[in-house]
RODREN-997776 format. One record per atom (N, C-alpha, C): x, y, z; atom name. Coordinates in pm, whole numbers. Layout:
// residues N
     east    north       up   voro
        X        Y        Z     CA
...
END
This chain:
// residues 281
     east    north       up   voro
    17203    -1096   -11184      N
    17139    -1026   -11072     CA
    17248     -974   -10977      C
    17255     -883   -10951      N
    17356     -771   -10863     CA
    17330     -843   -10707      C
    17447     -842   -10652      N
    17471     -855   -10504     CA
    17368     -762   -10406      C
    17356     -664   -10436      N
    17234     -584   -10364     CA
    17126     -657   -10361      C
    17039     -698   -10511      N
    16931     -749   -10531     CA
    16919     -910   -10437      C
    17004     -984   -10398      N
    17029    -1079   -10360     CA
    17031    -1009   -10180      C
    17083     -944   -10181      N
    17048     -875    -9985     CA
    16918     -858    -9975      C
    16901     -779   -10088      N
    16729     -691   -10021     CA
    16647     -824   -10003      C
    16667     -981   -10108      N
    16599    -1040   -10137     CA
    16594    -1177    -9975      C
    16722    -1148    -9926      N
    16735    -1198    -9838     CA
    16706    -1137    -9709      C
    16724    -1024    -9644      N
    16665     -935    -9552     CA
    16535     -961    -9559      C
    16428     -946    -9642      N
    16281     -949    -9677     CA
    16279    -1066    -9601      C
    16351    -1230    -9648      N
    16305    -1314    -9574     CA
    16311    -1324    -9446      C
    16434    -1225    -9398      N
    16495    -1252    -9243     CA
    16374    -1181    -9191      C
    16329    -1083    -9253      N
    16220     -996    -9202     CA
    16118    -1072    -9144      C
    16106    -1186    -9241      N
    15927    -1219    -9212     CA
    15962    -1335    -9112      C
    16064    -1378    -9108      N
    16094    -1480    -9038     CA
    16089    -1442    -8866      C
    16166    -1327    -8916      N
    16169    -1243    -8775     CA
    16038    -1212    -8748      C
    15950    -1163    -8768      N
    15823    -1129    -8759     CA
    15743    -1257    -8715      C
    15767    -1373    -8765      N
    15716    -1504    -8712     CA
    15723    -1545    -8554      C
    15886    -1520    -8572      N
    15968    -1558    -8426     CA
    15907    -1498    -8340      C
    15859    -1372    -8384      N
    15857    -1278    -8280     CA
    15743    -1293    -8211      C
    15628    -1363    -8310      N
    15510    -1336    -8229     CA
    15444    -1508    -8146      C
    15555    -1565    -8144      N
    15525    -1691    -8090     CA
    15651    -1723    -8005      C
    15738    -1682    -7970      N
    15827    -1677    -7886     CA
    15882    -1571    -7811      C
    15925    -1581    -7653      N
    15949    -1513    -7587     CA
    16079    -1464    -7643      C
    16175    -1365    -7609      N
    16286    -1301    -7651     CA
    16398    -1408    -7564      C
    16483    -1446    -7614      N
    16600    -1586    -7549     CA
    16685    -1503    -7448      C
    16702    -1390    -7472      N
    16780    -1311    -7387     CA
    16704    -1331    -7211      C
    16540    -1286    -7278      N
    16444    -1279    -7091     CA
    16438    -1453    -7078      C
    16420    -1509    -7139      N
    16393    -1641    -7083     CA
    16565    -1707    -7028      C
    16690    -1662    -7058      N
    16774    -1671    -6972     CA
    16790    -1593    -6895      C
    16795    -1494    -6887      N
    16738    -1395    -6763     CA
    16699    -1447    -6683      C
    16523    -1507    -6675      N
    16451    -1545    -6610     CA
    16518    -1709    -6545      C
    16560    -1792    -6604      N
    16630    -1889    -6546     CA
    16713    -1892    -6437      C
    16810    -1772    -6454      N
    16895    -1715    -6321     CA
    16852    -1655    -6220      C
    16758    -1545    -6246      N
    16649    -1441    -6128     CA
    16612    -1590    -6075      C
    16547    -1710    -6099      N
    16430    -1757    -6040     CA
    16572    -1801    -5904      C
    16658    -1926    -6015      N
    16746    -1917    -5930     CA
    16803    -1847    -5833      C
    16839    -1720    -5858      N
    16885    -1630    -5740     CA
    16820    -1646    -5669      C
    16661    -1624    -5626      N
    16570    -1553    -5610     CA
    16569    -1704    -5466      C
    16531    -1817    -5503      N
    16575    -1961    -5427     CA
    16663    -1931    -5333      C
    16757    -1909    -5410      N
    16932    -1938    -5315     CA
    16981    -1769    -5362      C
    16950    -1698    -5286      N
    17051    -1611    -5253     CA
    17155    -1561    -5254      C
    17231    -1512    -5291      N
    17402    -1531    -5227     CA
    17398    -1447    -5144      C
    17351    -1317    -5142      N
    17401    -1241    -5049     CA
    17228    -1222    -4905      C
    17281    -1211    -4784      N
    17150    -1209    -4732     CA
    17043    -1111    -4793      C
    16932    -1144    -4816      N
    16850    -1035    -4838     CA
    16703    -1038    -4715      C
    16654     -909    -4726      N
    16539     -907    -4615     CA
    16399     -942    -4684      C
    16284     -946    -4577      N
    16168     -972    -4712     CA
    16108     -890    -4777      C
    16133     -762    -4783      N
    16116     -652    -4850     CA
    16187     -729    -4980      C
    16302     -724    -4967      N
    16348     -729    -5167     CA
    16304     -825    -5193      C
    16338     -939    -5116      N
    16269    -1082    -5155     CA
    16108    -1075    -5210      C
    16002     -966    -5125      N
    15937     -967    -5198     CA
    15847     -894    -5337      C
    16025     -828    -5344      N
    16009     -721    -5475     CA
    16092     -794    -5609      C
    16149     -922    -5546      N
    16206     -981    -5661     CA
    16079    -1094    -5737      C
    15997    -1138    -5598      N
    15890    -1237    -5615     CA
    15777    -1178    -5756      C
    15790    -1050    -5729      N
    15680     -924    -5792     CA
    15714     -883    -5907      C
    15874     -905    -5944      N
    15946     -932    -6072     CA
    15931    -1069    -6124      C
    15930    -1155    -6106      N
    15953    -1327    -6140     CA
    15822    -1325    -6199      C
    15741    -1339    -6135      N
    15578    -1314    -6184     CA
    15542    -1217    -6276      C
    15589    -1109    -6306      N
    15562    -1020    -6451     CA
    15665    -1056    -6541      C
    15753    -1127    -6514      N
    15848    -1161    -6613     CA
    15763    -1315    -6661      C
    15766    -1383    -6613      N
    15691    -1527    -6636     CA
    15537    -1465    -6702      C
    15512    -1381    -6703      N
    15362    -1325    -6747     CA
    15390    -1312    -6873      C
    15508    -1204    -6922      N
    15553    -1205    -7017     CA
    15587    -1300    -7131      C
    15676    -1395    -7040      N
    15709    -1515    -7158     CA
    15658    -1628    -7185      C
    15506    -1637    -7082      N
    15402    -1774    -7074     CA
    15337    -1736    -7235      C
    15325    -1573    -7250      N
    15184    -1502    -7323     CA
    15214    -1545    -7454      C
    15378    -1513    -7554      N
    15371    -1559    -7679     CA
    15313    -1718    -7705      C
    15378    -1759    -7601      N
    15350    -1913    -7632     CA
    15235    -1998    -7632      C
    15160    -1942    -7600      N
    15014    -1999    -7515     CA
    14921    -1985    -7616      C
    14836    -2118    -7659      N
    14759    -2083    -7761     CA
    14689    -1939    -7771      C
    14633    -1917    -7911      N
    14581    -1759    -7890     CA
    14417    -1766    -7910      C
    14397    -1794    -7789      N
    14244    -1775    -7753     CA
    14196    -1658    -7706      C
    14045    -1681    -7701      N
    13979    -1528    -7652     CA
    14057    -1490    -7544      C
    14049    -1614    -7379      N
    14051    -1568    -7246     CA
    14172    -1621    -7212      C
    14308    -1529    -7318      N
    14405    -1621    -7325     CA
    14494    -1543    -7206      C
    14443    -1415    -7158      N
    14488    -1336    -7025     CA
    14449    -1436    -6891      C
    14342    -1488    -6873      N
    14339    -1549    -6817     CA
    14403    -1669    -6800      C
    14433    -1743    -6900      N
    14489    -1860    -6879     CA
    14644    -1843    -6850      C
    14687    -1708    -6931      N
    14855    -1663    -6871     CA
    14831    -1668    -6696      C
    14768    -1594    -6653      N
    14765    -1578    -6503     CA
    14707    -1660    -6433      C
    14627    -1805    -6495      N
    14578    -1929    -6428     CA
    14785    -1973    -6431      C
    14828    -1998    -6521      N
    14989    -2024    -6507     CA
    15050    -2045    -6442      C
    15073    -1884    -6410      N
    15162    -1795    -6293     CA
    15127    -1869    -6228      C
    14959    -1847    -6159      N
    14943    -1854    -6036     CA
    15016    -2004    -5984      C
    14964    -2093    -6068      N
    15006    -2205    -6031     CA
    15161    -2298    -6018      C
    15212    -2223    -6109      N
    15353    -2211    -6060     CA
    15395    -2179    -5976      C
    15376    -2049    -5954      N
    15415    -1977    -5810     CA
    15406    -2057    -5663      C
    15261    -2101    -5708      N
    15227    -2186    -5586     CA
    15339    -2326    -5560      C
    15351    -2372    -5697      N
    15451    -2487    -5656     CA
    15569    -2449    -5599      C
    15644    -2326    -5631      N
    15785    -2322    -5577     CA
    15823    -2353    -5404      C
    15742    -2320    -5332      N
    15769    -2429    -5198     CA
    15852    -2541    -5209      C
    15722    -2626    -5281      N
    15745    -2742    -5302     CA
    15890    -2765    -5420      C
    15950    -2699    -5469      N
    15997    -2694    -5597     CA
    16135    -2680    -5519      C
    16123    -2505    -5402      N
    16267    -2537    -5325     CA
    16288    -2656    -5223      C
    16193    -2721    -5188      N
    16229    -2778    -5083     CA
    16269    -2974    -5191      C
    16208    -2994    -5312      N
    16319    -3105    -5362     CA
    16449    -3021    -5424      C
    16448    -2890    -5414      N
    16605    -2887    -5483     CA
    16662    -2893    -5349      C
    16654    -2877    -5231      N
    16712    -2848    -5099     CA
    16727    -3014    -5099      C
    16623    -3116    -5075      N
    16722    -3261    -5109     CA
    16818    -3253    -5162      C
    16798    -3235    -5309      N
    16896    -3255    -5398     CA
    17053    -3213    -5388      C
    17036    -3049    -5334      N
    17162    -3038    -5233     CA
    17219    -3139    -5125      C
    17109    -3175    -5032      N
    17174    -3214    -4971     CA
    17225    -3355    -4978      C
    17160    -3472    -5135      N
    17178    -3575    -5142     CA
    17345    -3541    -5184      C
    17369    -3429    -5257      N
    17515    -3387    -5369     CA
    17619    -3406    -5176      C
    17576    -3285    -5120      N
    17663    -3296    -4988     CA
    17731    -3404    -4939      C
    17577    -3499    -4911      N
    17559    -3615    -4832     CA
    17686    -3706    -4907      C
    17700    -3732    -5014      N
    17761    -3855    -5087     CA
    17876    -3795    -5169      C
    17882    -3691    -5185      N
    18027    -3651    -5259     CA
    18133    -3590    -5159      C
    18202    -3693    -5149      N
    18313    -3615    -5068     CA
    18396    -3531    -5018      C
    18450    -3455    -5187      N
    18464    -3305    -5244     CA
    18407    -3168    -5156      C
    18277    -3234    -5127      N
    18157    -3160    -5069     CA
    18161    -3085    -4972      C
    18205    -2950    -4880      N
    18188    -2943    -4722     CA
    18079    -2857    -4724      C
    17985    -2798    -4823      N
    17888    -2711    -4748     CA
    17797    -2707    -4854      C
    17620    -2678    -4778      N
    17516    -2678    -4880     CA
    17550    -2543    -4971      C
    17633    -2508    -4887      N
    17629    -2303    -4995     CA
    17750    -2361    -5104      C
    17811    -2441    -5096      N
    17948    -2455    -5152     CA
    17874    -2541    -5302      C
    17776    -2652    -5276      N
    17676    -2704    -5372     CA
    17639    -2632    -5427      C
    17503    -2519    -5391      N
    17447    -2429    -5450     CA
    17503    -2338    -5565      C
    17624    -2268    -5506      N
    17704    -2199    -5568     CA
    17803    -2257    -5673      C
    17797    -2347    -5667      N
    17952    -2436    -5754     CA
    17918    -2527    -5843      C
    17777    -2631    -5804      N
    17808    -2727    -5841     CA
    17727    -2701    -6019      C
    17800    -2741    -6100      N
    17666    -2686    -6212     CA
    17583    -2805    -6260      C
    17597    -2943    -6191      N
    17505    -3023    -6206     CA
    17348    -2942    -6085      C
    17373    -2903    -6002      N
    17253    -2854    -5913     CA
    17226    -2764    -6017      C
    17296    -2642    -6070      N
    17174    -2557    -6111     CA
    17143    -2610    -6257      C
    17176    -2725    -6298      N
    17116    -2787    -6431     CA
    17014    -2897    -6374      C
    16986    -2928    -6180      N
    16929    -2994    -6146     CA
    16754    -2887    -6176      C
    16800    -2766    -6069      N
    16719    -2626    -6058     CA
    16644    -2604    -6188      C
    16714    -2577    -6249      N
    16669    -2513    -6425     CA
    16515    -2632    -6467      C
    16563    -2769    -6483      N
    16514    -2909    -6493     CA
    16341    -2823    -6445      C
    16404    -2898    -6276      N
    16253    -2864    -6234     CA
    16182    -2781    -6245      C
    16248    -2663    -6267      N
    16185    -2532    -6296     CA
    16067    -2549    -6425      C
    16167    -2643    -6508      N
    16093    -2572    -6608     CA
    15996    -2754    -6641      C
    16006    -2800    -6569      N
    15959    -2990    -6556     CA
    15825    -2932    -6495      C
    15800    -2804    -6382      N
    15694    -2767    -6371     CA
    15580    -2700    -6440      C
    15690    -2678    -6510      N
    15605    -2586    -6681     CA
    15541    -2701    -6765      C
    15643    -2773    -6797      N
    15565    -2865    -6845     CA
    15448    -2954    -6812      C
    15411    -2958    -6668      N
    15345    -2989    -6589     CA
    15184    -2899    -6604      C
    15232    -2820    -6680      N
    15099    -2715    -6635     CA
    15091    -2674    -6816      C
    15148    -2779    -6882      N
    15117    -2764    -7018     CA
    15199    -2642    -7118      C
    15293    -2559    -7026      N
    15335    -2477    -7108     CA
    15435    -2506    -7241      C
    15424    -2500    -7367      N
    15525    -2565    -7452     CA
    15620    -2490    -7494      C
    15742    -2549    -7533      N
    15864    -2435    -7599     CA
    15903    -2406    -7501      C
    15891    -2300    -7361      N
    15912    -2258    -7304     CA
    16033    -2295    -7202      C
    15979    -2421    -7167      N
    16025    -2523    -7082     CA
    16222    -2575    -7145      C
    16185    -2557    -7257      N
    16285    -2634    -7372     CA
    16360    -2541    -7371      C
    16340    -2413    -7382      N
    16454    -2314    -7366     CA
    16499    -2284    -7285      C
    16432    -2262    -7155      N
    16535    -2308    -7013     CA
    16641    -2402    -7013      C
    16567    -2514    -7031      N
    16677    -2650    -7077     CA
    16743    -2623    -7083      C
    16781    -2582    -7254      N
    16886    -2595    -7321     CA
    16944    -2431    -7255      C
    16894    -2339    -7223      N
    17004    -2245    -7157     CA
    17092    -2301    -7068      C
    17051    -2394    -6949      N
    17132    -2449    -6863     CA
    17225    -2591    -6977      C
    17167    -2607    -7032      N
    17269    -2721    -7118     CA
    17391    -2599    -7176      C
    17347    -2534    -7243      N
    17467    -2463    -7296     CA
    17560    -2386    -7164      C
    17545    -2325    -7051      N
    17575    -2328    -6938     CA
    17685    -2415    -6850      C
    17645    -2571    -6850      N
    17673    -2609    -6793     CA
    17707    -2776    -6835      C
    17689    -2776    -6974      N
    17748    -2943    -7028     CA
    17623    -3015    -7027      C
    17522    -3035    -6905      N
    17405    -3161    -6959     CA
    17294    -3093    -7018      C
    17269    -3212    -7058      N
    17129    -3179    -7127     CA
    17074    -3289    -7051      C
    16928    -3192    -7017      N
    16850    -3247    -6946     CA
    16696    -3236    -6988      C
    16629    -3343    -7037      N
    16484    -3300    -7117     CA
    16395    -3255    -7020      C
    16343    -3144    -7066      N
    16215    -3096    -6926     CA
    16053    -3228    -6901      C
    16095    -3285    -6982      N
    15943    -3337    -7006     CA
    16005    -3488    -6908      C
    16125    -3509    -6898      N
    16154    -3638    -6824     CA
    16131    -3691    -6705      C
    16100    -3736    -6631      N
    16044    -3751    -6461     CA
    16199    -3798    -6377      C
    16219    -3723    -6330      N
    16327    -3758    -6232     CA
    16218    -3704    -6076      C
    16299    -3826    -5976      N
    16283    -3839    -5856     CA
    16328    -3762    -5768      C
    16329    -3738    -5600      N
    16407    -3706    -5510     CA
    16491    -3721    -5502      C
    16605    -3616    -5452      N
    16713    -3626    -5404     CA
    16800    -3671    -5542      C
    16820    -3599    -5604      N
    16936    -3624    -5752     CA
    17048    -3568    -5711      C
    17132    -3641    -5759      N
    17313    -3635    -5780     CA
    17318    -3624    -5890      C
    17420    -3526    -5961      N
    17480    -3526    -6076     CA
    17655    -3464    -6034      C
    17673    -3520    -6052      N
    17840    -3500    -6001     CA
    17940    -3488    -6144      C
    17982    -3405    -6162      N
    18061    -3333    -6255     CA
    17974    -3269    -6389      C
    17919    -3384    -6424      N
    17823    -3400    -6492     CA
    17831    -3364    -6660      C
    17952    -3343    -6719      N
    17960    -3305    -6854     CA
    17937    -3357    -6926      C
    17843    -3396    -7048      N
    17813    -3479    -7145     CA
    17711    -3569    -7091      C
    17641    -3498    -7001      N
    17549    -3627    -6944     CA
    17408    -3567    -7059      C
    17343    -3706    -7083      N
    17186    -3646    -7199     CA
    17078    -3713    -7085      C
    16999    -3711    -7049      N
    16842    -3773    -6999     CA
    16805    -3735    -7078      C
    16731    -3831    -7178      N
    16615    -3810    -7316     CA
    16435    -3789    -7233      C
    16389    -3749    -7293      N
    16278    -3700    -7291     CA
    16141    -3813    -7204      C
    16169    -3895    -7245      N
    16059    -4003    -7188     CA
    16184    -4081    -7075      C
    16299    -4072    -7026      N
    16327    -4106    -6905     CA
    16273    -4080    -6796      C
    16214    -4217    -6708      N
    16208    -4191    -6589     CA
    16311    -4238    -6469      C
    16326    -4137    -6393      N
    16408    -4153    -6284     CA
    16351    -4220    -6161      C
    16417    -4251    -6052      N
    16383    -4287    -5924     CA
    16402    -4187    -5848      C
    16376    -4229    -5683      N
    16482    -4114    -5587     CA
    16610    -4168    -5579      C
    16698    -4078    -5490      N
    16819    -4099    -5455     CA
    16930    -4187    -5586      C
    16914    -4128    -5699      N
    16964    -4184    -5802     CA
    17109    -4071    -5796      C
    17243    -4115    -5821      N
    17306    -4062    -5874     CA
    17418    -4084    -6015      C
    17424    -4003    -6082      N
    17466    -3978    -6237     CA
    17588    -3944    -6199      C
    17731    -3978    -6300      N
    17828    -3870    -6302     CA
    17848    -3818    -6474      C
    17954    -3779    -6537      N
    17958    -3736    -6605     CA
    17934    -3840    -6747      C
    17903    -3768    -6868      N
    17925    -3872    -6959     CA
    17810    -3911    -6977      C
    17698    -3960    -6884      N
    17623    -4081    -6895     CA
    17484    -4057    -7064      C
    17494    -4122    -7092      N
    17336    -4123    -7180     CA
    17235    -4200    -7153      C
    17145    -4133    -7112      N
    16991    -4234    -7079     CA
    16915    -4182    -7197      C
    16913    -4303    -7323      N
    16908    -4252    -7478     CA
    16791    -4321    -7589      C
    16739    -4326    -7675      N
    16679    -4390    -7728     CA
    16738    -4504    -7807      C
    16677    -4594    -7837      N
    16756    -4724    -7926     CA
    16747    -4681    -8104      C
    16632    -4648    -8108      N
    16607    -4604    -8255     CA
    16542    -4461    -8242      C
    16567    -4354    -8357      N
    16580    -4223    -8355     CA
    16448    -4203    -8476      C
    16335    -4230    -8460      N
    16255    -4234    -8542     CA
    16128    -4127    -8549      C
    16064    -4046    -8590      N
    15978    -3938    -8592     CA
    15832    -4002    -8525      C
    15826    -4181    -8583      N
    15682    -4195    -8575     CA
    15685    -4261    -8430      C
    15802    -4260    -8395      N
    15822    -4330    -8227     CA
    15806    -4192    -8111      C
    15762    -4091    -8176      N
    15766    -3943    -8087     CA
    15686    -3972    -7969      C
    15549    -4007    -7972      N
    15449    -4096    -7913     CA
    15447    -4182    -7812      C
    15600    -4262    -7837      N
    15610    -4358    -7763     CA
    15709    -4318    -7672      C
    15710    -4460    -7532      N
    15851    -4425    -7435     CA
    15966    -4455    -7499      C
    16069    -4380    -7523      N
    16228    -4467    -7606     CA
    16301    -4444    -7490      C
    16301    -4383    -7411      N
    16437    -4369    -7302     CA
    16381    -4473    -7132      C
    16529    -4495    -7164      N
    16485    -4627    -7025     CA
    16485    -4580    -6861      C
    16417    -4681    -6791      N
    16368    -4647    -6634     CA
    16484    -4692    -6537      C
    16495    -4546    -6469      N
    16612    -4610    -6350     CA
    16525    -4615    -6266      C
    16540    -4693    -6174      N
    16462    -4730    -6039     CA
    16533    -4672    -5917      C
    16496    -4658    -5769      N
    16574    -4571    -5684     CA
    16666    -4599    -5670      C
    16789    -4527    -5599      N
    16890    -4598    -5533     CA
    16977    -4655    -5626      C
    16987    -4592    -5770      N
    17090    -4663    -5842     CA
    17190    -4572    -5860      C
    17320    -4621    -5872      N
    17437    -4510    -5941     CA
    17478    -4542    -6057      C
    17490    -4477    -6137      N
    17537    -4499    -6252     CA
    17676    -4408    -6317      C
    17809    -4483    -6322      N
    17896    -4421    -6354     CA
    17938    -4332    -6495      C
    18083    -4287    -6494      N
    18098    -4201    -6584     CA
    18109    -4276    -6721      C
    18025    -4175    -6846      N
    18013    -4259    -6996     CA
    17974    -4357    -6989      C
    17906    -4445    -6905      N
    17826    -4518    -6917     CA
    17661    -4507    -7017      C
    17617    -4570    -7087      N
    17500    -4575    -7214     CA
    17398    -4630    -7181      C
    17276    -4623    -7155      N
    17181    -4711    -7124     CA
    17057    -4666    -7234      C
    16994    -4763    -7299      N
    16870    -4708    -7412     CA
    16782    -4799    -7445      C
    16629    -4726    -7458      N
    16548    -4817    -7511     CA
    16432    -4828    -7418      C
    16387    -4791    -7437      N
    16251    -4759    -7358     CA
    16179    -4837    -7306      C
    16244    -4970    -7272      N
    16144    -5086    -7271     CA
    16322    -5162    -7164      C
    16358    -5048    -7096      N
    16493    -5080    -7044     CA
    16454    -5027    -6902      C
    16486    -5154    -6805      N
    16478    -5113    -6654     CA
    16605    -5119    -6609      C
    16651    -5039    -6496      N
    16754    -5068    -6476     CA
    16720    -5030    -6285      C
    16695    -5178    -6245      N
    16596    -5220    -6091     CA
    16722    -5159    -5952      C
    16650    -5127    -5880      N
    16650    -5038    -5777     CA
    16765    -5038    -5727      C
    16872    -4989    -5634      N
    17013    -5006    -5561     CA
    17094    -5092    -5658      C
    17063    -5047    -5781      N
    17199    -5123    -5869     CA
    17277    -5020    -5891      C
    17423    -5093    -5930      N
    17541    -4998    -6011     CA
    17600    -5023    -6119      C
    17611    -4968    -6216      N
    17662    -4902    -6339     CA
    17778    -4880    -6354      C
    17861    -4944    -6377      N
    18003    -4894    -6410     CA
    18034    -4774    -6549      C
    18194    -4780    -6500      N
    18169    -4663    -6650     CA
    18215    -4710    -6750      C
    18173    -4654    -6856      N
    18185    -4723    -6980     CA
    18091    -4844    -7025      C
    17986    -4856    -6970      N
    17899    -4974    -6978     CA
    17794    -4964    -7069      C
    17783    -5034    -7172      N
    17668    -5008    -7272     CA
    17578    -5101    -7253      C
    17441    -5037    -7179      N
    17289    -5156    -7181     CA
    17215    -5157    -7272      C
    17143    -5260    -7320      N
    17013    -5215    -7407     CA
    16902    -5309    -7335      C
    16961    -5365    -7216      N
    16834    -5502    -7146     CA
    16868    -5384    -7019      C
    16680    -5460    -6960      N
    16716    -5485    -6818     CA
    16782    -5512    -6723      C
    16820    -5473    -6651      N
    16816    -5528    -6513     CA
    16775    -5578    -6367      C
    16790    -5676    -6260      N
    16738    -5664    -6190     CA
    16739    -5621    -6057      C
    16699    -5596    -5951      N
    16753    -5503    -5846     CA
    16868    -5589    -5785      C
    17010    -5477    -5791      N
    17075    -5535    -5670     CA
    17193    -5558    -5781      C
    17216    -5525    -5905      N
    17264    -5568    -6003     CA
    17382    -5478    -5994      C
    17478    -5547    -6013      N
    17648    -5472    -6072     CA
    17663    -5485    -6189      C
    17707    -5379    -6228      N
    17765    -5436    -6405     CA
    17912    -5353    -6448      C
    18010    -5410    -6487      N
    18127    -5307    -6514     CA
    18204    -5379    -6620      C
    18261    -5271    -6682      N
    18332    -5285    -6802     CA
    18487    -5343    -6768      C
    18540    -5437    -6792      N
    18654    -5484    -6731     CA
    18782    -5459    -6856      C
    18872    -5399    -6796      N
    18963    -5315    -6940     CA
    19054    -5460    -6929      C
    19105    -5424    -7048      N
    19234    -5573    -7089     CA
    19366    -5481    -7042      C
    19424    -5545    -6968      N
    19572    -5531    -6898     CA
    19680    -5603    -6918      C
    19767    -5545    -7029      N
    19876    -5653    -7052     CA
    20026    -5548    -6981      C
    20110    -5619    -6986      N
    20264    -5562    -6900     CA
    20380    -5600    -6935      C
    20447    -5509    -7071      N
    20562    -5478    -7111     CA
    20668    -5512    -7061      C
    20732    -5598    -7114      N
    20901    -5596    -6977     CA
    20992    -5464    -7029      C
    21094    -5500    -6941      N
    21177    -5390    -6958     CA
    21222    -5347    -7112      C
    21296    -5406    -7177      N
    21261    -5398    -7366     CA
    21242    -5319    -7421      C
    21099    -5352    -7389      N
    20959    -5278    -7475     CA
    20901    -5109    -7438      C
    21016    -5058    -7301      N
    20956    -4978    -7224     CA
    21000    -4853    -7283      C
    21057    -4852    -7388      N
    21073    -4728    -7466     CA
    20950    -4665    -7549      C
    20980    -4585    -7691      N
    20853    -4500    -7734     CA
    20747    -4614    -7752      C
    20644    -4583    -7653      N
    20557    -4664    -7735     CA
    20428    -4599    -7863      C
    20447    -4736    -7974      N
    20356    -4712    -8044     CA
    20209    -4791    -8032      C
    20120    -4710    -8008      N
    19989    -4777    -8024     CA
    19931    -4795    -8109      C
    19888    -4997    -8124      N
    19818    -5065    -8224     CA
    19689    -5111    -8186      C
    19572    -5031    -8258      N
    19472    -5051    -8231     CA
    19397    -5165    -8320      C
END
């Protein structure tokens, strides 16, 4: 069979595949699009008046019209239920800027680095992987599927975490550097929790028929949890104003008020030995 016959035979499939994609998913290009507009649209950079502000509002809403519609079961009064959606989204964003405006100001409040809420907004890429989260934690909220997940993972590829939309995080979140950080899907958060980089809040076992169940474990408020630190298992508390060192692997509970840290082994060479060293692991 000729190399041609093997294209056409393969195109045909890309075809239908494409044809699949197409009619149950929004285009990845508008749904990152739409991740940034909403963002902008929040936080600003440059002043705007309420004229544009409310010609960008008038965009956000036909764009979200757009990418609710592939996804949404395909019922008769399925126009309606796109624009039952909107509406209700829309309505949350108040509420939606005013916990990311905590969340700024918990990042301000406690990171030292820190001198201004615009300096957060603009810089920090744990906030707009905080932003993205809720954005799309509200979607999920209102039942939209897929949708939510590709926001996600736009801000994961973006910005280092992955953050599951379906997970419950609290007021006022810190994520401070934040690279390699995972929150799995059935994590719940507290308020005033802060994360730094590294961390996994993960499942214990990776199983299809456990989809159902909680696998990712509960932080309670007021905890910090340091860098590469591991915590897993769905049946894992980790109780209120505790801390987490880094490098710390949990699979139990804890109880409030709790320290835990990884203590490194420290040994000290005399003079001798202070040439090339070779490391024996």
């Amino acid at each position: 069979m000729s190399n041609d016959t093997h294209l056409t035979r393969l195109f045909q499939r890309l075809d239908a595949q494409r044809d699949v994609l197409n009619s149950c998913l929004p285009p990845k290009h508008e749904v990152n699009r739409f991740a940034d507009d909403i963002f902008d649209f929040l936080f600003p950079i440059n002043c705007q008046g309420r004229r544009k502000a409310a010609v960008q509002y008038a965009l956000l809403r036909d764009t979200l019209s757009q990418l609710v519609a592939p996804v949404l079961p395909p019922v008769p009064q399925w126009r309606a239920d796109v624009d039952d959606v909107v509406d209700q989204f829309c309505s949350a964003l108040p509420t939606l800027y005013d916990q990311l405006m905590d969340d700024a100001k918990a990042t301000l409040n406690f990171d030292p680095a820190s001198e201004s809420l615009e300096e957060v907004i603009t810089t920090y890429p744990g906030f707009y992987a905080v932003a993205t989260y809720r954005t799309a934690h509200q979607m999920v909220k209102l039942g939209v599927p897929l949708l939510p997940r590709m926001l996600t993972e736009y801000a994961h590829g973006k910005t280092g975490i992955d953050i599951h939309p379906a997970s419950t995080i609290g007021h006022s979140f810190f994520i401070d550097h934040g690279t390699g950080l995972v929150i799995g899907a059935t994590s719940v958060i507290g308020d005033n929790v802060k994360i730094y980089q590294g961390v996994t809040l993960g499942a214990l076992q990776v199983e299809k028929s456990l989809a159902e169940t909680k696998r990712h474990p509960t932080i309670e408020d007021n905890v910090i949890i340091y860098a590469n630190a591991t915590i897993l298992g769905g049946q894992t508390v980790i109780g209120h104003d505790s801390v987490i060192g880094g490098n710390v692997w949990l699979t139990d509970s804890l109880p409030p008020y709790s320290i835990v840290y990884h203590q490194a082994k420290v040994s000290v060479r005399n003079k001798q030995e202070a040439g090339v060293l070779n490391w024996v692991i």
